[in-house]
Jmol script that loads the backbone (N, CA, C; Angstrom):
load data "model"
ATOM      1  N   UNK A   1      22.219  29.360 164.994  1.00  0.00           N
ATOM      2  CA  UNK A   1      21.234  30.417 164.872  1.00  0.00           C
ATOM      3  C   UNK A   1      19.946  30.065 165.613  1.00  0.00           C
ATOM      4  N   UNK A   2      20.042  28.653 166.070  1.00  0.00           N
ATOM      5  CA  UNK A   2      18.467  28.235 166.773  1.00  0.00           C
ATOM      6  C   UNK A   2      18.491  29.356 168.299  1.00  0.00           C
ATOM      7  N   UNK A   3      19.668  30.104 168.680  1.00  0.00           N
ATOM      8  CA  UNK A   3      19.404  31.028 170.138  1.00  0.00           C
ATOM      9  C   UNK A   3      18.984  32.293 169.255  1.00  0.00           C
ATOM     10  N   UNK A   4      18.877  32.520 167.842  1.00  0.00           N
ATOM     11  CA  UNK A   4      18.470  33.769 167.702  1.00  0.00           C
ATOM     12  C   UNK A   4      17.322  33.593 167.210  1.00  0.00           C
ATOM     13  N   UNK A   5      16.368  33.002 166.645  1.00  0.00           N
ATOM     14  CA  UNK A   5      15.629  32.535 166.148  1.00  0.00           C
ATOM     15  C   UNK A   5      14.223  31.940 167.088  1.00  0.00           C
ATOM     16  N   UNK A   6      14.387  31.368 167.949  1.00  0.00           N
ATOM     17  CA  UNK A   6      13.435  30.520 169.265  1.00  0.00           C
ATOM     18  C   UNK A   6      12.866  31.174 169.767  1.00  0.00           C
ATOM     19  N   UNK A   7      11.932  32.065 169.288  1.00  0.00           N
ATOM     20  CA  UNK A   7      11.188  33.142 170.384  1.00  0.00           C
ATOM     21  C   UNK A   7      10.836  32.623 171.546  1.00  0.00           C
ATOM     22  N   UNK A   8      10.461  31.395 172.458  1.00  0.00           N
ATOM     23  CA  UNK A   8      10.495  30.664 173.620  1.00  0.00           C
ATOM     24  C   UNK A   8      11.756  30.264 173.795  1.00  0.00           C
ATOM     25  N   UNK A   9      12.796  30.978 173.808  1.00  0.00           N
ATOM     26  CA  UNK A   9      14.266  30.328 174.033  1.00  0.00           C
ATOM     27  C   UNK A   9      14.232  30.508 176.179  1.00  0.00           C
ATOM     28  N   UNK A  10      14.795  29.910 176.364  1.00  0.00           N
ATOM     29  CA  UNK A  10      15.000  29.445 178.241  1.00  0.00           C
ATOM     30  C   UNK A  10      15.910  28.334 178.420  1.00  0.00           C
ATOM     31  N   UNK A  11      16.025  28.134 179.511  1.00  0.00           N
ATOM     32  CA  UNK A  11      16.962  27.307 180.182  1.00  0.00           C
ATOM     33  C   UNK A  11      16.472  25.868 179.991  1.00  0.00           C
ATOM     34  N   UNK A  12      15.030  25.742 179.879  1.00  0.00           N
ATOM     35  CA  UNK A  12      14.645  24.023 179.487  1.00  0.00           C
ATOM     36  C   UNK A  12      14.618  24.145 177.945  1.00  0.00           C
ATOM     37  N   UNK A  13      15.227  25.143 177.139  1.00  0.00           N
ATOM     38  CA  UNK A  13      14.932  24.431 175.613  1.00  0.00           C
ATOM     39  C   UNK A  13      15.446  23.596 175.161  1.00  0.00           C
ATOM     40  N   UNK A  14      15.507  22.690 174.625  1.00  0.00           N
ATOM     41  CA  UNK A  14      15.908  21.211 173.999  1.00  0.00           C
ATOM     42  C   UNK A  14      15.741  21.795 172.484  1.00  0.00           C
ATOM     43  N   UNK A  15      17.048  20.452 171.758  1.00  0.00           N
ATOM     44  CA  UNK A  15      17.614  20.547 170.652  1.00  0.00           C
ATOM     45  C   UNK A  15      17.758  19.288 169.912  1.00  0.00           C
ATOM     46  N   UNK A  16      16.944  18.743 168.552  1.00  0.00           N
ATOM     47  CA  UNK A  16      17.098  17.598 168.599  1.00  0.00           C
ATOM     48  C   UNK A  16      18.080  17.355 167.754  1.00  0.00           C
ATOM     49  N   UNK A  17      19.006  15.917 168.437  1.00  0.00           N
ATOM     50  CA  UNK A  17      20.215  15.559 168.006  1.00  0.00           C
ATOM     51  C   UNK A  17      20.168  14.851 166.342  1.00  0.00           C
ATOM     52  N   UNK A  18      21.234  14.537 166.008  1.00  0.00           N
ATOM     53  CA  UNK A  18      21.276  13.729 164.455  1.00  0.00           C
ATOM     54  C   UNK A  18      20.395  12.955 164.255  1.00  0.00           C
ATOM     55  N   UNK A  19      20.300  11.898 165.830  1.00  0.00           N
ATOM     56  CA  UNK A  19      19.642  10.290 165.898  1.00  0.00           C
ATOM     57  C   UNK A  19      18.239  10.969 166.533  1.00  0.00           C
ATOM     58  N   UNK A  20      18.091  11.914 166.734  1.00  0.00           N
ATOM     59  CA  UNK A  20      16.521  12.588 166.371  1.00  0.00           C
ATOM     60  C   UNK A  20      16.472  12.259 168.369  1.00  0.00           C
ATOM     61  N   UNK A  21      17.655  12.462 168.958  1.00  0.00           N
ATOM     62  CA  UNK A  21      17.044  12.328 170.945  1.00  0.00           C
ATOM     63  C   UNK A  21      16.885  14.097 171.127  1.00  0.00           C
ATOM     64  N   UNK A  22      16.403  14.541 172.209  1.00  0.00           N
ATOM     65  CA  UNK A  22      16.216  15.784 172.399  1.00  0.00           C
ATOM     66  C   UNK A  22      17.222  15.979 173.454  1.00  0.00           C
ATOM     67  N   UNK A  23      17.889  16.970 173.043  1.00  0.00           N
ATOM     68  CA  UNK A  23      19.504  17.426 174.268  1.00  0.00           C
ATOM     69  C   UNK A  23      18.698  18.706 174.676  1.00  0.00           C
ATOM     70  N   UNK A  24      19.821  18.966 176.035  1.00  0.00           N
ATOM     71  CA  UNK A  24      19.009  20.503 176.580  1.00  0.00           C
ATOM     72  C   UNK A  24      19.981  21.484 175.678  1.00  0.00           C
ATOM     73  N   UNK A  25      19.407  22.633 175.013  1.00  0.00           N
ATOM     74  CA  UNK A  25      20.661  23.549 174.487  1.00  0.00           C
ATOM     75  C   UNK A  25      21.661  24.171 175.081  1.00  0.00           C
ATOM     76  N   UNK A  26      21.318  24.374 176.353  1.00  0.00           N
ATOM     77  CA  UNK A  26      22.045  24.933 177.305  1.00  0.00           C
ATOM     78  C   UNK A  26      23.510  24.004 177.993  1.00  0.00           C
ATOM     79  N   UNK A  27      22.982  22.547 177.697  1.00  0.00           N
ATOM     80  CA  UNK A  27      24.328  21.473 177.800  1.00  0.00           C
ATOM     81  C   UNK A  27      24.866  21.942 176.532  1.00  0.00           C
ATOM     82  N   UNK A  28      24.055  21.567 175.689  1.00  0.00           N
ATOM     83  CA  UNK A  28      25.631  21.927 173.863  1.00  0.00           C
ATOM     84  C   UNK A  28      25.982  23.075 174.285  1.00  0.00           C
ATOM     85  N   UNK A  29      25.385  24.570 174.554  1.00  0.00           N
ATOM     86  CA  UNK A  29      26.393  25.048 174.205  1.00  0.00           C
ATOM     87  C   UNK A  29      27.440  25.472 175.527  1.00  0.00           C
ATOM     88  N   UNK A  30      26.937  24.990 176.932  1.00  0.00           N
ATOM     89  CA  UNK A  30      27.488  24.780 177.675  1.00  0.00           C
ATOM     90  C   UNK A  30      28.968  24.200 177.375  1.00  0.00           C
ATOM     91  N   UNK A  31      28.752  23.126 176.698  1.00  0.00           N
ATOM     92  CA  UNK A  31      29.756  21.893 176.151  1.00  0.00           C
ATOM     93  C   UNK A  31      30.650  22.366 175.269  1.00  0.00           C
ATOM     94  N   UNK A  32      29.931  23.226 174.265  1.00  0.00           N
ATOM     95  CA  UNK A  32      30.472  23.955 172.959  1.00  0.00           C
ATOM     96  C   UNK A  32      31.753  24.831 173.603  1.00  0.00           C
ATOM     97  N   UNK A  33      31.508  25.893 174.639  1.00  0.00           N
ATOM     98  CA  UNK A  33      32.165  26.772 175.459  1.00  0.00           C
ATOM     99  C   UNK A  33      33.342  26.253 176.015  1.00  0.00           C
ATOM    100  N   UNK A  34      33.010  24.790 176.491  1.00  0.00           N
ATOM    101  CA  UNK A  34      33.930  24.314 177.666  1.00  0.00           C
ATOM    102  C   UNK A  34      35.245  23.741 176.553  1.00  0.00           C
ATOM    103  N   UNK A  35      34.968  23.165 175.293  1.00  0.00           N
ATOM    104  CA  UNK A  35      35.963  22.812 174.675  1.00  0.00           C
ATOM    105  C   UNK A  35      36.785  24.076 173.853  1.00  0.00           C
ATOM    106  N   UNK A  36      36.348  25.092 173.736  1.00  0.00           N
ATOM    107  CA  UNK A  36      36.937  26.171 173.286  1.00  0.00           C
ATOM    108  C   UNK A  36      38.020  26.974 174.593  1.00  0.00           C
ATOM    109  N   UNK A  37      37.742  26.580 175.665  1.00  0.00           N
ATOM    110  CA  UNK A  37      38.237  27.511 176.877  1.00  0.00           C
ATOM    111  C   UNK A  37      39.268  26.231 176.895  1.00  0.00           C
ATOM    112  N   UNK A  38      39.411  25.226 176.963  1.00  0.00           N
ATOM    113  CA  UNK A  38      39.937  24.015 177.215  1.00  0.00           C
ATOM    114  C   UNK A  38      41.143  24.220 176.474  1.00  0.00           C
ATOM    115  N   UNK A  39      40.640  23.835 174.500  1.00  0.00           N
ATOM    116  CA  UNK A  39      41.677  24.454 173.538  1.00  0.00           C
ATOM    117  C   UNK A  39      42.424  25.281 173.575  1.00  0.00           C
ATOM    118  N   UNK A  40      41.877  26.523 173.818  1.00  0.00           N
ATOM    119  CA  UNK A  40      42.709  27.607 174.109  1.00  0.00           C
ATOM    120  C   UNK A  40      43.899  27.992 175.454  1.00  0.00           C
ATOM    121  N   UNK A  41      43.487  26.937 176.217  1.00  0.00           N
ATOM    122  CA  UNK A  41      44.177  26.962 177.416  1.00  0.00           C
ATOM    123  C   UNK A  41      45.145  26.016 177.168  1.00  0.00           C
ATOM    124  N   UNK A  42      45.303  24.957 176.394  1.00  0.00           N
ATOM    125  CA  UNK A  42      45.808  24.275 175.891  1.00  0.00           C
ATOM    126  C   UNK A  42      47.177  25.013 175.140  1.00  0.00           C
ATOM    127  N   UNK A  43      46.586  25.125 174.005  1.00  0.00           N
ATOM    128  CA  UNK A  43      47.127  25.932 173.197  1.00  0.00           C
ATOM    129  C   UNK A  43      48.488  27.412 173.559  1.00  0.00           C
ATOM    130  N   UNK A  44      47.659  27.979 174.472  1.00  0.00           N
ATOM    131  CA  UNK A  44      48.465  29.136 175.273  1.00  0.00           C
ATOM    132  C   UNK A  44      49.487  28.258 176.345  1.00  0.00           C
ATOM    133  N   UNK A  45      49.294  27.387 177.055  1.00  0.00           N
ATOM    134  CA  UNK A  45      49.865  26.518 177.588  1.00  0.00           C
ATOM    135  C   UNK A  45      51.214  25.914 176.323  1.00  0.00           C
ATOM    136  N   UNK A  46      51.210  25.225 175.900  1.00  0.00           N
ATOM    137  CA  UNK A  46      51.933  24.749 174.520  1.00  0.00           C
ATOM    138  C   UNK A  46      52.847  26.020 174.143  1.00  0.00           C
ATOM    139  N   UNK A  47      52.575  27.145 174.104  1.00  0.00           N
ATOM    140  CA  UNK A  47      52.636  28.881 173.238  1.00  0.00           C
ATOM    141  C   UNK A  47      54.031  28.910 174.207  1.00  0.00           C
ATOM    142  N   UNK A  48      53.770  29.178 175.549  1.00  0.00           N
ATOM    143  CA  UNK A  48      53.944  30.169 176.282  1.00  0.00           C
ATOM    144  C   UNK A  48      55.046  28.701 177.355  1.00  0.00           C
ATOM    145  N   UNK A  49      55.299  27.658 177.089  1.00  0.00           N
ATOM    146  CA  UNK A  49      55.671  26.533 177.812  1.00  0.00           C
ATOM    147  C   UNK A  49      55.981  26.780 179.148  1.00  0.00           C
ATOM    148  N   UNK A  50      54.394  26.921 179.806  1.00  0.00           N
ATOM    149  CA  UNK A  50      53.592  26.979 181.460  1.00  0.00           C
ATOM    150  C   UNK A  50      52.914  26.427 180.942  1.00  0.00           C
ATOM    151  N   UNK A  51      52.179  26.343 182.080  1.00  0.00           N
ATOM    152  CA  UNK A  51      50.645  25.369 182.700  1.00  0.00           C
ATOM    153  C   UNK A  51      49.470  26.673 182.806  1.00  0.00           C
ATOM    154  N   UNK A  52      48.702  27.252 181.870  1.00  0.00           N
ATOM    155  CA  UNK A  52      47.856  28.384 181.660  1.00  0.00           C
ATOM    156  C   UNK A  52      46.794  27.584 182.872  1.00  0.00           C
ATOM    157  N   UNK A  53      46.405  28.362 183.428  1.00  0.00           N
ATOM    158  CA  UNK A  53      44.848  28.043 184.505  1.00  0.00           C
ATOM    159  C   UNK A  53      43.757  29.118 183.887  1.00  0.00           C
ATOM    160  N   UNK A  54      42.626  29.051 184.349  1.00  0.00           N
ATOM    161  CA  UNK A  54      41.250  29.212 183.987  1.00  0.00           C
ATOM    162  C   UNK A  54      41.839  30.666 184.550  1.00  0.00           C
ATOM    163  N   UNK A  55      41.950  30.803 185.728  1.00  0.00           N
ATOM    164  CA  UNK A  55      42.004  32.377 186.146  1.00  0.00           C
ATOM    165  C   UNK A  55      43.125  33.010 185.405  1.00  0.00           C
ATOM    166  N   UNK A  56      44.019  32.602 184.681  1.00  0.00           N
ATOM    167  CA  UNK A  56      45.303  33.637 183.965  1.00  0.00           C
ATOM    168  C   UNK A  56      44.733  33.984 182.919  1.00  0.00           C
ATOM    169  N   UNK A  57      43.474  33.731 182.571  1.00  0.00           N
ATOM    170  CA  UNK A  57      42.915  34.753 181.303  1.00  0.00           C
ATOM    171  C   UNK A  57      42.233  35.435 181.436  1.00  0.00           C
ATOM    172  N   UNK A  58      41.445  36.449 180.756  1.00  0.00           N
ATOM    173  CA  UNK A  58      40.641  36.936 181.050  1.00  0.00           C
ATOM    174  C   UNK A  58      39.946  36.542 180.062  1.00  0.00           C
ATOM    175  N   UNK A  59      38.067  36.326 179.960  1.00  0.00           N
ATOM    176  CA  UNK A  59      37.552  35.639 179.267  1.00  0.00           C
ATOM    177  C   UNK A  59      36.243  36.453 178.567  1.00  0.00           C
ATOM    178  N   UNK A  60      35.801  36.763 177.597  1.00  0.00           N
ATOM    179  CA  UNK A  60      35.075  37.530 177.078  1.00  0.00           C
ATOM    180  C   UNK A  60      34.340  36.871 175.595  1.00  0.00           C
ATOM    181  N   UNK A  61      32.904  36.454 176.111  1.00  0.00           N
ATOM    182  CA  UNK A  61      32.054  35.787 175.053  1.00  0.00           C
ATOM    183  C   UNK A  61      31.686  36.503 174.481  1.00  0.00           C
ATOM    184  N   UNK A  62      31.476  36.565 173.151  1.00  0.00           N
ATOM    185  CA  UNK A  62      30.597  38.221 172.173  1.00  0.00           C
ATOM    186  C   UNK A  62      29.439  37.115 171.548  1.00  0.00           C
ATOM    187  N   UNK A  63      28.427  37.681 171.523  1.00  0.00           N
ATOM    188  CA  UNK A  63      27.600  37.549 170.793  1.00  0.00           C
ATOM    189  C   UNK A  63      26.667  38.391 169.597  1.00  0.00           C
ATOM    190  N   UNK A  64      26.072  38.174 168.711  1.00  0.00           N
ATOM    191  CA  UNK A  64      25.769  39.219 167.325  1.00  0.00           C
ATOM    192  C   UNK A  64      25.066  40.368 168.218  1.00  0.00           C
ATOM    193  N   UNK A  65      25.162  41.395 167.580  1.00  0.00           N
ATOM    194  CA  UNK A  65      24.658  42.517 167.916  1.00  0.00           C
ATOM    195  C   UNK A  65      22.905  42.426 168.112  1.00  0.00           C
ATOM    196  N   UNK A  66      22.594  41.339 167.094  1.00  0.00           N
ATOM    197  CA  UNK A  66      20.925  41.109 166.478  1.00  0.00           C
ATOM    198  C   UNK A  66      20.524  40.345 167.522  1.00  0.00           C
ATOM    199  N   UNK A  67      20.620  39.688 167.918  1.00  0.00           N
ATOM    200  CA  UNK A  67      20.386  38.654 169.059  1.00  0.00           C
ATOM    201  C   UNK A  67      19.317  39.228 169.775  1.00  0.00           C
ATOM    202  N   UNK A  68      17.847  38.616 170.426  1.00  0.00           N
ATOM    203  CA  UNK A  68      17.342  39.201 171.582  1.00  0.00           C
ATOM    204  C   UNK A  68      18.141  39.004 173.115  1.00  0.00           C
ATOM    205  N   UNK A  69      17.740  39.561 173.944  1.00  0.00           N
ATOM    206  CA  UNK A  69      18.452  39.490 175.151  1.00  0.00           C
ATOM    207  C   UNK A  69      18.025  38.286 175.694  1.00  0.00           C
ATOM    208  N   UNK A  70      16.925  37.392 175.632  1.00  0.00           N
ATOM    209  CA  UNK A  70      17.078  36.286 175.897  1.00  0.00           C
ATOM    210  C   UNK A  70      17.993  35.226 175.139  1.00  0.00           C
ATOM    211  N   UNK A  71      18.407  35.678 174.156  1.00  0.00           N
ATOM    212  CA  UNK A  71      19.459  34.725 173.408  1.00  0.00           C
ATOM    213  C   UNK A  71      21.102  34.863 174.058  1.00  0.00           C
ATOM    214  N   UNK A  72      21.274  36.243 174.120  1.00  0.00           N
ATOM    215  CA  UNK A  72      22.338  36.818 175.260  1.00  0.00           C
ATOM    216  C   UNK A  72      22.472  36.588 176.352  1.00  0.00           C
ATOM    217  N   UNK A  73      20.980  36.155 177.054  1.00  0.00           N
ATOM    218  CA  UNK A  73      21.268  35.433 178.257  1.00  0.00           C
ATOM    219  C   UNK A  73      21.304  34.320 178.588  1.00  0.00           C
ATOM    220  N   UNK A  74      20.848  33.473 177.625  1.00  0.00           N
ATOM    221  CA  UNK A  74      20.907  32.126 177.512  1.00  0.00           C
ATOM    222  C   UNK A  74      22.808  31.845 177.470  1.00  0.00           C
ATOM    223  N   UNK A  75      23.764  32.689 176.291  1.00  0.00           N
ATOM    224  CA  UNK A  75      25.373  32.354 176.234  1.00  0.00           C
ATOM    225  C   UNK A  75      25.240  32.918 177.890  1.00  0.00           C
ATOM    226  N   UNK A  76      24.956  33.736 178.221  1.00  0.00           N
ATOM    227  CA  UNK A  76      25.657  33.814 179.393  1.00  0.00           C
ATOM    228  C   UNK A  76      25.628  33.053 180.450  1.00  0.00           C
ATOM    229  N   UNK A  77      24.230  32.569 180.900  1.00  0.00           N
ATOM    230  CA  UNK A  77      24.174  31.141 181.679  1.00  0.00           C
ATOM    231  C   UNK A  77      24.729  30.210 181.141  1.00  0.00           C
ATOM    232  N   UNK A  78      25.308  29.468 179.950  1.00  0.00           N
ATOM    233  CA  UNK A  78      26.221  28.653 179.507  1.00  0.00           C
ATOM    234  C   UNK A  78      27.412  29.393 179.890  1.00  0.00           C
ATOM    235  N   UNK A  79      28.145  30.408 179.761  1.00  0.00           N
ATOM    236  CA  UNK A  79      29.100  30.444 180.647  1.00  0.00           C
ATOM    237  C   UNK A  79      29.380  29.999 181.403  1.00  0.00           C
ATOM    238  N   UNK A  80      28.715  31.005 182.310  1.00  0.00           N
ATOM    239  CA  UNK A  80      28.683  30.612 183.816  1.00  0.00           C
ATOM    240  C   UNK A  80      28.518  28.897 184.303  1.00  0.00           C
ATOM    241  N   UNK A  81      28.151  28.388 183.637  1.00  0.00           N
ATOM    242  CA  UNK A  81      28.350  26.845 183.791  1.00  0.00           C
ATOM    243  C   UNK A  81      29.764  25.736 183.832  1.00  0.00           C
ATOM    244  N   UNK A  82      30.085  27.030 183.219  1.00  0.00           N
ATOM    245  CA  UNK A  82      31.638  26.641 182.690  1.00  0.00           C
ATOM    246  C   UNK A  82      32.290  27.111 184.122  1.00  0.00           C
ATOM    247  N   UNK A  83      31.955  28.258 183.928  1.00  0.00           N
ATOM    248  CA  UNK A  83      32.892  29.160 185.380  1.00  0.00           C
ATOM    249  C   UNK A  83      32.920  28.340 186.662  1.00  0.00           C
ATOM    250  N   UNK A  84      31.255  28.331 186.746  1.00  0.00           N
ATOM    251  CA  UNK A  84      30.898  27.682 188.207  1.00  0.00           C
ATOM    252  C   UNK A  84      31.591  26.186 188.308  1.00  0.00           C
ATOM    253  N   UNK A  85      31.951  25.495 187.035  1.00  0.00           N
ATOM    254  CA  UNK A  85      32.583  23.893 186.976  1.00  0.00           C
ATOM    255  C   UNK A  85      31.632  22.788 187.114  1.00  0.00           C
ATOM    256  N   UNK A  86      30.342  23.427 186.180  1.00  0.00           N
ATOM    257  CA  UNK A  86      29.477  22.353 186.413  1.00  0.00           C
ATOM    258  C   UNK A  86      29.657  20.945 185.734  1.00  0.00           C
ATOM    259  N   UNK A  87      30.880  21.657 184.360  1.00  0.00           N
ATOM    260  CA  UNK A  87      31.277  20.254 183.306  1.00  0.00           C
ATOM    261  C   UNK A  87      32.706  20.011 183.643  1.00  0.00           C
ATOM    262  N   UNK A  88      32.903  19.934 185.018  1.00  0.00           N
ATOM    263  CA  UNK A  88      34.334  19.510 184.917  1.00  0.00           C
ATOM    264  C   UNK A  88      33.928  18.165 185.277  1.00  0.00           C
TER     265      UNK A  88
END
end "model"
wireframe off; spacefill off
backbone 0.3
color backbone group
């Protein structure tokens, strides 16, 4: 809830970790994204016994209806991070 909540939410906001270091939010949920697309590709892979690729899905993030549009655009540049293969 810290992307709905952060009225200064952006691309440099930082998030502090357990051990109290400051992460950028945009890596977690960058990170968050990449293991869910991963799983699932996995998974459908395993399902379907092929080799699923990034392009045989089609991919669709939802976010709450309540959200400001900077919180909406913040998931969406974490996408796209994913897309572009910045965490491969």
């Amino acid at each position: 809830m810290s992307l709905h909540s952060d009225q200064n939410l952006n691309k440099l906001t930082q998030l502090e970790s357990a051990n109290g270091r400051l992460v950028p939010a945009l890596q977690i949920f960058a990170h968050a994204l990449k293991f869910f697309k991963d799983h699932a590709l996995q998974e459908l892979s395993d399902e379907l016994g092929t080799n699923m690729r990034i392009n045989d899905v089609r991919w669709v993030v939802t976010v709450p209806a309540i959200w400001r549009p900077q919180a909406k655009q913040f998931m969406r540049q974490a996408a796209y991070q994913i897309k572009a293969g910045a965490l491969y």
